[in-house]
C-alpha positions as CSV (number, residue, x, y, z in Angstrom):
1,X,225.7,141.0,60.4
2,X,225.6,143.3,57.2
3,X,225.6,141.7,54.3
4,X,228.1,142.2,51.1
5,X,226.1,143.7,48.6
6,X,225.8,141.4,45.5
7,X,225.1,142.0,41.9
8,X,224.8,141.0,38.1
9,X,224.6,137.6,36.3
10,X,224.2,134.5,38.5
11,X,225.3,130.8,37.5
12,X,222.0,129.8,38.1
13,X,221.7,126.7,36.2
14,X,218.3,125.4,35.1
15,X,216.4,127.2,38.1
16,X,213.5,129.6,36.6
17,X,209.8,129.6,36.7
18,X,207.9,127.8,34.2
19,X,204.7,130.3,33.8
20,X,201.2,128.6,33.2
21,X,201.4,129.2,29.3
22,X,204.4,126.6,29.0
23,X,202.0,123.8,30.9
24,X,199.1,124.9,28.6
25,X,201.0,124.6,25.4
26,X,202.4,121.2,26.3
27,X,199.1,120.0,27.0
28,X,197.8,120.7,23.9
29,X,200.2,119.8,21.6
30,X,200.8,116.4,23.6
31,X,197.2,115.6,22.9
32,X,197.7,117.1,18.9
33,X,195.8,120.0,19.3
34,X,196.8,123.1,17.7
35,X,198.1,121.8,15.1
36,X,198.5,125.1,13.0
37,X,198.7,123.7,9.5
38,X,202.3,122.1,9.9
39,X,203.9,119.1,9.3
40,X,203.8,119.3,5.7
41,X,207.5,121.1,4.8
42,X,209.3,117.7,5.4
43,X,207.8,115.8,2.8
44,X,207.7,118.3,0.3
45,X,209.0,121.7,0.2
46,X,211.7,123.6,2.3
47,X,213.1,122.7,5.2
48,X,211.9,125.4,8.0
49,X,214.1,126.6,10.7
50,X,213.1,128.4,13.7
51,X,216.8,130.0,14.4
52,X,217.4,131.9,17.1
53,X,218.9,135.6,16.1
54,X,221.6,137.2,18.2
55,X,222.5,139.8,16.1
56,X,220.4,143.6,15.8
57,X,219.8,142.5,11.6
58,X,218.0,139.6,10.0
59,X,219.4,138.5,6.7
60,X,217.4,139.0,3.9
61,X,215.6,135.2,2.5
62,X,217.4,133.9,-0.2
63,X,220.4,136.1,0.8
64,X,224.1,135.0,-0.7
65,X,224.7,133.1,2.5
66,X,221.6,130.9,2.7
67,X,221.5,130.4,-1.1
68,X,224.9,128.8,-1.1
69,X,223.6,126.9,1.9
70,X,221.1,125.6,-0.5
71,X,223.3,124.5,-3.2
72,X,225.4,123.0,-0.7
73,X,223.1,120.8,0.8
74,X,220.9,120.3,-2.1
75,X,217.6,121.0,0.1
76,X,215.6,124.3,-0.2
77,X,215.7,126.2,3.2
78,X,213.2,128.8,4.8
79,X,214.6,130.5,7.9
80,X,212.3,131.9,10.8
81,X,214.5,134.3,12.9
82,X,213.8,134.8,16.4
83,X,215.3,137.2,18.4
84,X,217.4,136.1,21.2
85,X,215.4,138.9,23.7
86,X,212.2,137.3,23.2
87,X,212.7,133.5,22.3
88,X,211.5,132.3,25.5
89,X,208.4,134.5,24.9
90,X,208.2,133.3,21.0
91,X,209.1,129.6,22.2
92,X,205.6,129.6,24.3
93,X,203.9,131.0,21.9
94,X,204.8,128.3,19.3
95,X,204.4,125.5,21.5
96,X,200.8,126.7,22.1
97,X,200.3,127.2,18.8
98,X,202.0,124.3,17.4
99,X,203.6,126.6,15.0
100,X,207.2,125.9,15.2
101,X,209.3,123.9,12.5
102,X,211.0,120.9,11.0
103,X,214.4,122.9,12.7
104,X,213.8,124.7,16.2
105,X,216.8,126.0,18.2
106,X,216.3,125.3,21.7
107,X,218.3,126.9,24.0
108,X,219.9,128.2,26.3
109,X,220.6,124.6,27.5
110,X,219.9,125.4,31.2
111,X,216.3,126.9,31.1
112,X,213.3,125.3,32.6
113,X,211.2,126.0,29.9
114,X,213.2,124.3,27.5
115,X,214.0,121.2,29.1
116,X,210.8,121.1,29.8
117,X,209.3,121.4,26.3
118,X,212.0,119.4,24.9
119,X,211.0,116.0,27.6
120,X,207.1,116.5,26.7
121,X,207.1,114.0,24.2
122,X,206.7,116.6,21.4
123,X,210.1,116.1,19.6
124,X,212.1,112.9,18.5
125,X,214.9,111.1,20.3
126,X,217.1,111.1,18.0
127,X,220.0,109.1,19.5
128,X,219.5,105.6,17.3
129,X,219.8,107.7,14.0
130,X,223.2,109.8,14.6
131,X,225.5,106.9,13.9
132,X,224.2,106.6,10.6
133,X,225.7,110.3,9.8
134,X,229.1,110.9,8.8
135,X,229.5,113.8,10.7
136,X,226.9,113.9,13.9
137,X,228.2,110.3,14.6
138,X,231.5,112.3,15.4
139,X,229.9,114.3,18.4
140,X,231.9,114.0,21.2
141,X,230.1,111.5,24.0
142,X,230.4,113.7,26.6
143,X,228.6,116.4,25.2
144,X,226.1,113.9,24.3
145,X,226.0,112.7,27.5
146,X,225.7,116.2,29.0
147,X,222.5,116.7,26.0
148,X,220.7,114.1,27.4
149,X,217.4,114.7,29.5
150,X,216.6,111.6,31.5
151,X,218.5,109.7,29.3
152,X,217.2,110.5,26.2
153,X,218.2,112.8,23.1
154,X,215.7,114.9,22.2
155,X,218.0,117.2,19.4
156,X,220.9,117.4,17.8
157,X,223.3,118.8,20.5
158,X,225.1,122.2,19.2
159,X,228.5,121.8,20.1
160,X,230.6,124.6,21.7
161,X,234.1,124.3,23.2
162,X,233.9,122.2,26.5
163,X,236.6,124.3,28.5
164,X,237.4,128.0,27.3
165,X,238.7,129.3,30.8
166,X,242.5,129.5,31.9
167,X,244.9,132.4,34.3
168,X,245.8,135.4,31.7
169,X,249.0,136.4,33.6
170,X,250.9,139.9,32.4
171,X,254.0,138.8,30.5
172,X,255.5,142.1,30.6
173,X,255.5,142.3,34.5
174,X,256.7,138.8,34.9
175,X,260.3,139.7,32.7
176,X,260.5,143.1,34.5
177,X,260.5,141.0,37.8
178,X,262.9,138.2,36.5
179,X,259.3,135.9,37.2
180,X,258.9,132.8,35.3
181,X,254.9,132.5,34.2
182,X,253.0,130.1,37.0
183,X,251.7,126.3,36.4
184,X,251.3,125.9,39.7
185,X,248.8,127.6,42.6
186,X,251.7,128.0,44.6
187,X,253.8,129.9,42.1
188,X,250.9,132.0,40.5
189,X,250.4,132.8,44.8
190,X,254.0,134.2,44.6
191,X,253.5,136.0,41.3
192,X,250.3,137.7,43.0
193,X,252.2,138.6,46.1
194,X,255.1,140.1,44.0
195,X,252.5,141.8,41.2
196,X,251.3,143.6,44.7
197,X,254.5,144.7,46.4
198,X,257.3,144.6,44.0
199,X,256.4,147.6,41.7
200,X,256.1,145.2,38.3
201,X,255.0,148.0,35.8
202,X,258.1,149.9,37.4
203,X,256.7,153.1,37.8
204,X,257.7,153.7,41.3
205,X,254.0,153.8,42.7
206,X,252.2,151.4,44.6
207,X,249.5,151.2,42.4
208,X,248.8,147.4,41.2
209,X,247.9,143.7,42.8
210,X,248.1,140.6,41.8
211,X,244.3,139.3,41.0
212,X,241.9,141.2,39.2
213,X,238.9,139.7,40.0
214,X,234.9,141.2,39.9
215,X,231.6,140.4,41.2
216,X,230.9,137.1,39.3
217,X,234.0,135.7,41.5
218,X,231.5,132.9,42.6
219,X,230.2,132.5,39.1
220,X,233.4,132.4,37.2
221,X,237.0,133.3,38.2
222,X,237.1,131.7,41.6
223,X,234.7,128.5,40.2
224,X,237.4,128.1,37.8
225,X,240.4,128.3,40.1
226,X,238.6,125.7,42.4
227,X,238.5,123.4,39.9
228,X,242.2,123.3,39.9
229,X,241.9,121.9,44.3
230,X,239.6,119.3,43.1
231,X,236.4,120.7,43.2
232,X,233.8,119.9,40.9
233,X,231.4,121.8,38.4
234,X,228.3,122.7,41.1
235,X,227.5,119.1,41.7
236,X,229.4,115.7,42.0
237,X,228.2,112.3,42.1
238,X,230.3,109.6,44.6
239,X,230.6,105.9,44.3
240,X,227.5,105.4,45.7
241,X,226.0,107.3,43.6
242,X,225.1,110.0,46.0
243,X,225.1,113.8,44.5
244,X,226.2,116.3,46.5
245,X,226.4,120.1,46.3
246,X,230.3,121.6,45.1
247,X,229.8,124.6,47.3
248,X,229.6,122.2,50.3
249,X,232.8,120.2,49.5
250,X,236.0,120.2,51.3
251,X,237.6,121.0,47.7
252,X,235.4,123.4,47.5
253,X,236.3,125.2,50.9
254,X,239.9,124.7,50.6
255,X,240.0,126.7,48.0
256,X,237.5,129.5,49.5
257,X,240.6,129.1,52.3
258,X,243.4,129.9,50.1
259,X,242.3,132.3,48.2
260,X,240.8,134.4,50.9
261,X,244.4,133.9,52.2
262,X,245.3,136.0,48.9
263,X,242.9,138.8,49.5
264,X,244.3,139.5,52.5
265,X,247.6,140.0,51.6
266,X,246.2,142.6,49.6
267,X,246.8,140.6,46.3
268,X,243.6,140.3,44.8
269,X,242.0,143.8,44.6
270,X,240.1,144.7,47.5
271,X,237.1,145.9,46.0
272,X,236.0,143.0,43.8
273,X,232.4,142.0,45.3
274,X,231.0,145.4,43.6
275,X,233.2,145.7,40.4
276,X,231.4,145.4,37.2
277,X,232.3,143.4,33.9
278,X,233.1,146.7,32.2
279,X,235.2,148.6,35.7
280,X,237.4,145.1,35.3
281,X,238.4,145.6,31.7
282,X,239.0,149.2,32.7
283,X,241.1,148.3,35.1
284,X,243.4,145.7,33.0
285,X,243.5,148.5,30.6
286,X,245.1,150.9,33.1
287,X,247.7,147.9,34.3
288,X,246.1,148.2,37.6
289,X,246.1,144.4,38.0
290,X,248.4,141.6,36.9
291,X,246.3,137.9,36.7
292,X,243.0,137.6,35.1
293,X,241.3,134.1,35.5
294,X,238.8,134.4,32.1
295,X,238.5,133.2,29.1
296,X,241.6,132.2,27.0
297,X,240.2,134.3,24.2
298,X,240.3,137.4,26.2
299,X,243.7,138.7,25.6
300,X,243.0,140.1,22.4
301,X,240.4,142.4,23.8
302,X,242.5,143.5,27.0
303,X,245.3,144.6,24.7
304,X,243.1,145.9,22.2
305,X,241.5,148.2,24.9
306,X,244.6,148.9,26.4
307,X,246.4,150.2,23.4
308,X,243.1,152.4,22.6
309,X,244.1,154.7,25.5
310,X,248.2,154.5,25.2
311,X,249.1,153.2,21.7
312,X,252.5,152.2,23.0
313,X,251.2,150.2,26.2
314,X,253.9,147.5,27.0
315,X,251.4,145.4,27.8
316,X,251.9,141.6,27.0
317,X,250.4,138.5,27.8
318,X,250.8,134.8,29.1
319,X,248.0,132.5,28.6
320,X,247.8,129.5,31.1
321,X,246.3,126.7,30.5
322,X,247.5,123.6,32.8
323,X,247.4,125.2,36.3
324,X,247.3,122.5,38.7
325,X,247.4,122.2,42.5
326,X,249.0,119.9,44.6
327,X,248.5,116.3,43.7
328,X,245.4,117.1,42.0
329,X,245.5,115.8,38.4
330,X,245.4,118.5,35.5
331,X,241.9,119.8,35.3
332,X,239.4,122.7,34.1
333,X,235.9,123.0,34.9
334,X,233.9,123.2,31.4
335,X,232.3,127.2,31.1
336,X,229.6,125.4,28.5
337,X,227.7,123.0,30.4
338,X,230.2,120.0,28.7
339,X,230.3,122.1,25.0
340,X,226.8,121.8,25.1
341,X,225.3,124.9,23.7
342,X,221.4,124.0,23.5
343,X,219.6,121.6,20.7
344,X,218.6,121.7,17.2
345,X,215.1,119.5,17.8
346,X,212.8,118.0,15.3
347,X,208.7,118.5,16.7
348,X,207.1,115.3,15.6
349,X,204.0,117.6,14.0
350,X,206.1,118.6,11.6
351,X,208.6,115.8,11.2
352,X,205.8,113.3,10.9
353,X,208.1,109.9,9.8
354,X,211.6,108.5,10.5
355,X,212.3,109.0,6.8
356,X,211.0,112.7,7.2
357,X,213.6,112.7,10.0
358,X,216.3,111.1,8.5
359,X,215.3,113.8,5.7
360,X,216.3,116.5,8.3
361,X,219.2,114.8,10.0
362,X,220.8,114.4,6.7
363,X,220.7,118.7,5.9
364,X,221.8,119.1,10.1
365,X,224.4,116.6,9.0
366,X,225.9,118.5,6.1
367,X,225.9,121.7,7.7
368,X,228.7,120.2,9.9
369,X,230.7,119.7,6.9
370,X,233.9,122.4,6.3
371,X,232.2,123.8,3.1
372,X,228.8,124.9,5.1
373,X,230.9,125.6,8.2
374,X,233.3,128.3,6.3
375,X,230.1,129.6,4.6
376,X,228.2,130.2,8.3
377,X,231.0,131.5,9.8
378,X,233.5,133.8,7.0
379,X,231.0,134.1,4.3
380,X,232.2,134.1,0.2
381,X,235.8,134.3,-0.1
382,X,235.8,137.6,-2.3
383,X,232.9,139.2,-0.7
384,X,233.1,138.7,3.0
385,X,236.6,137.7,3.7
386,X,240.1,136.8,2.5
387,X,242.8,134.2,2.9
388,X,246.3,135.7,2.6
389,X,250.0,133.6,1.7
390,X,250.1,132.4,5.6
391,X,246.4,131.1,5.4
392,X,245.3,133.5,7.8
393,X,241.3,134.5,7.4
394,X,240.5,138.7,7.9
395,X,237.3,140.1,7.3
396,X,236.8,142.6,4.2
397,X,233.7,143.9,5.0
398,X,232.8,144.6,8.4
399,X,229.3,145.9,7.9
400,X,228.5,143.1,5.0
401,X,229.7,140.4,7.1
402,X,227.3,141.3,10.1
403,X,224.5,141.8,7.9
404,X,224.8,138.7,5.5
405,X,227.1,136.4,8.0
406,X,226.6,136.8,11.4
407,X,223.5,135.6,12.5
408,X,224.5,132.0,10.8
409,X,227.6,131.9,12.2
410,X,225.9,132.6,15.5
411,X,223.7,129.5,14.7
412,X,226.2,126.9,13.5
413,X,225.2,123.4,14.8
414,X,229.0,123.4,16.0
415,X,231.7,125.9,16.6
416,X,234.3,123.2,16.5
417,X,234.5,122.0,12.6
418,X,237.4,124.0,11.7
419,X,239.5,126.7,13.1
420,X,240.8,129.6,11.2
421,X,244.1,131.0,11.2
422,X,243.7,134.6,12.5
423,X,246.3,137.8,11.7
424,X,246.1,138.1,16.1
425,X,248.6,136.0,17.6
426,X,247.1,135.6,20.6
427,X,243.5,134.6,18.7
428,X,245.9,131.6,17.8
429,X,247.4,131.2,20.9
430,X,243.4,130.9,22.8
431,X,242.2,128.6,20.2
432,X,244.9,126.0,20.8
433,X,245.0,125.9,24.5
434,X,240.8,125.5,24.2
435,X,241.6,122.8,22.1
436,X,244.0,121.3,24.6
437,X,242.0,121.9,27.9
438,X,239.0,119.5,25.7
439,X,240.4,116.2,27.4
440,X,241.0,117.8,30.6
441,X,237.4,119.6,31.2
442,X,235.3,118.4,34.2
443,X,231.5,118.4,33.5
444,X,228.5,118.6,35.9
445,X,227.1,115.1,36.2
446,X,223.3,116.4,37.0
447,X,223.4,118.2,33.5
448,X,221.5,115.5,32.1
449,X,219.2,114.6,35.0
450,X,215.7,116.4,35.9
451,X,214.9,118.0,40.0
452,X,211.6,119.8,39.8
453,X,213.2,121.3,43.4
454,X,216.3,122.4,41.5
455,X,214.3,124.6,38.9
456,X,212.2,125.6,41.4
457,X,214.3,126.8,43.8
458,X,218.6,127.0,42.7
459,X,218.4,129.9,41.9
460,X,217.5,131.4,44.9
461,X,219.8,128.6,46.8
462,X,222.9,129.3,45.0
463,X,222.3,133.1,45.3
464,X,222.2,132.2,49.3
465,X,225.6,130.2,48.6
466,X,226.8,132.9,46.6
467,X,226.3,135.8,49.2
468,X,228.3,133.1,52.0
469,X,231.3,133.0,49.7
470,X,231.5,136.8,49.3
471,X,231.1,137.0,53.1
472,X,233.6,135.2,53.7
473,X,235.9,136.0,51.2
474,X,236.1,139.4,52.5
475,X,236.4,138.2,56.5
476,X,232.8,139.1,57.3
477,X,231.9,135.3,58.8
478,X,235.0,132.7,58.9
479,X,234.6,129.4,57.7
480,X,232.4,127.8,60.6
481,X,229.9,130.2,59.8
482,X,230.6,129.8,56.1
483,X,229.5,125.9,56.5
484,X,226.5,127.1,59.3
485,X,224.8,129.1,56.3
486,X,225.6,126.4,53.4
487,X,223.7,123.8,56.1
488,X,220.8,126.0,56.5
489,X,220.2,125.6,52.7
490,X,219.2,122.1,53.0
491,X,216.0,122.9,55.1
492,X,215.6,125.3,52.3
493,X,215.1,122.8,49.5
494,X,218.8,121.9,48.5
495,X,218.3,118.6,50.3
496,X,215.4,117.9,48.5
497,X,217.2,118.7,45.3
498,X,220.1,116.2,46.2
499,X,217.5,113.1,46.6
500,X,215.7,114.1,43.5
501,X,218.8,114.7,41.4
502,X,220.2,111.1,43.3
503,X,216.8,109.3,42.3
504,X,217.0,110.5,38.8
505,X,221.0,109.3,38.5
506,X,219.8,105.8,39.7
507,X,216.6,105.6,37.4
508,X,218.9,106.9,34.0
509,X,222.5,104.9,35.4
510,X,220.4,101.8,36.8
């Protein structure tokens, strides 16, 4: 049987090899060696920082930003900026070395190595001293929850929004068809269906369908509508306390049933198992599809590209937030691991005392606060940015600000402290329905629970589940032989994964 082709990014959670090096480095620094001269800045001096940089410029030391950062918090700061590409190089490196910080920025949240550094007794638990701060004593539990390795908290967790996804449905089409915009699967079905056949751009051609969906399907548009029948975010936990795969469950495959349902109407477009990220937004652009299910933050870029092309483009946009299905209760599967967005950890070579860590805490703690925040994320009012009559924040200098602001604001401790009015409507719009989908997000209960099988081996297993879905999707293998393949993945390891990731739920919930 030929086999879809399948590309690009993969949901692979924490699955990734864990070289030699990593196992090296923990060794030594668990036994103290290489110390390389640290642990001294806590006491006396700056504070270090080993930030991660995702921008193509480092700030200059003692630049506006981190000067102000310094008055602020009344503590001297010295920033090490590590470049995104390489910090799981530079990460092995430092652990080997021992020369890291009081401050290291350890992420992304779902890598082996990390985790793995993070649980090898090098850093503090830190979950007795948040309560004494006035602002990390605010995190919300259940990205704490979703921080925790084994059931400790070995960093400050870096808070992101829990649950950014939602159904971006064109506006425009829906008035030319008399449509009202969809809450429900069954309507947004019917809105597909008519998007497809019932010439919504009006043009006289039958040139558009409903869903415009692209290779990630598995990873991210479909995993979000499934959420919506039930299913939950890659793994779910019963009342036994049993875990069991998402890609296995009858929520799971109802969905796979309905929407492959769709595709054959012709109302998702027919070629999305080989589209790229970029072909999709092309697409949108050129009204070629009429339901997007992405990130409620994304209709500012589909107009913006849109009206590059035809200034006057009607297009216009709904942004739906509370899709629900059947009797299934309002929910959204979270697109940030919980709003969990890595840790800011404290290496006990450095941070030698609980005062020294309190010390720390305290400077973590105030860059929570709105002043810091506003400084990390807009800059100086005057230099960076303005606030107009309505409140509403714009960038002044473009260039400035990405120099001088952006790679703090890319390493805020939260990106949830305060939200700025923006001159984009829709900007507005996604920020308030991210808000609202906070007590409705759905988090993956292993998150917080350790499977050597599972970072061995998911990445390949979900890539096997992944290929299955796209199979069947497209009517290459119904759903018998969807379930036959899924099956075979237990001989493969996933078994073995489920029993470790039980075990660990039982040792850290018993």
């Amino acid at each position: 049987m030929r086999r879809v082709p399948v590309g690009g990014p993969r949901r692979a959670g924490r699955a990734g090899a864990v070289g030699a090096v990593l196992v090296t480095a923990l060794a030594l620094t668990a036994c103290g060696g290489g110390s390389g001269g640290g642990g001294e800045a806590s006491a006396e001096g700056p504070i270090t920082w080993m930030a991660t940089l995702h921008t193509p410029t480092t700030p200059e030391a003692d630049g506006p930003i981190e000067s102000a950062l310094e008055e602020h918090t009344g503590e001297e700061l010295e920033v090490s900026w590590v470049p995104a590409a390489s910090s799981a190089e530079k990460l092995n490196a430092a652990l080997s070395t021992g020369k890291l910080a009081d401050i290291v920025s350890m992420a992304p949240a779902d890598s082996a190595l990390v985790r793995q550094s993070l649980k090898s007794g090098m850093f503090w638990d830190v979950e007795d001293y948040l309560a004494d701060f006035p602002n990390l004593s605010k995190i919300d539990e259940q990205t704490t929850a979703s921080a925790r390795i084994d059931g400790h908290l070995y960093g400050v967790p870096v808070q992101k929004n829990k649950a950014r996804y939602g159904v971006l449905v064109r506006q425009d089409w829906l008035d030319n068809l008399g449509l009202d915009v969809p809450h429900t699967i069954d309507d947004l079905t019917a809105v597909a269906e008519a998007f497809t056949k019932d010439d919504p751009d009006g043009n006289g051609k039958d040139d558009t369908t409903g869903f415009l969906d692209r290779e990630e399907s598995f990873d991210l548009g479909f995993r979000s509508l499934s959420g919506y029948f039930g299913a939950g975010d890659d793994f779910t936990v019963d009342d036994a306390g049993q875990v069991h795969a998402v890609f296995a469950s009858d929520e799971f495959k109802r969905a796979m049933e309905w929407y492959r349902g769709v595709y054959e109407s012709g109302a998702v477009n027919q070629e999305f198992v080989t589209m790229q990220k970029t072909n999709q937004l092309d697409a949108i652009a050129q009204g070629k599809g009429g339901i997007v299910v992405t990130g409620l933050f994304e209709a500012k870029g589909y107009l913006a590209t849109a009206q590059d092309s035809n200034p006057e483009t009607p297009m216009e946009w709904a942004l739906v937030n509370d899709m629900t299905q059947g009797d299934v209760p309002r929910r959204i599967l979270t697109d940030t691991g919980g709003g969990m967005g890595g840790w800011l950890a404290f290496p006990k070579e450095y941070v030698k005392s609980e005062a020294e860590l309190k010390k720390v805490l305290g400077f973590v703690d105030k860059l929570l606060d709105e002043e810091a925040y506003g400084l990390m994320t807009n800059g100086i009012e005057g230099t960076h940015y303005e606030v107009d009559g309505d409140g509403v924040v714009s960038i002044t200098d473009q260039t400035l600000w990405e120099q001088e602001v952006q790679p703090y604001a890319s390493s805020r401790p939260s990106e949830k402290v305060v939200t700025y009015k923006s001159a984009e409507p829709y900007v507005d719009e996604g920020n308030e329905k991210m808000a609202e989908n906070e007590e409705y997000s759905v988090v993956n209960p292993t998150q917080s629970l350790t499977s050597e099988t599972y970072d061995r081996q998911w990445t390949t297993l979900y890539g096997e589940a992944k290929d299955a879905y796209n199979q069947y999707l497209v009517g290459q293998i119904d759903m018998a032989e969807y379930e036959a393949l899924v099956d075979g993945l237990g001989g493969q390891g996933l078994d073995q994964i489920l029993e470790e990731f039980t075990a660990s739920h039982a040792e850290v919930n018993g």
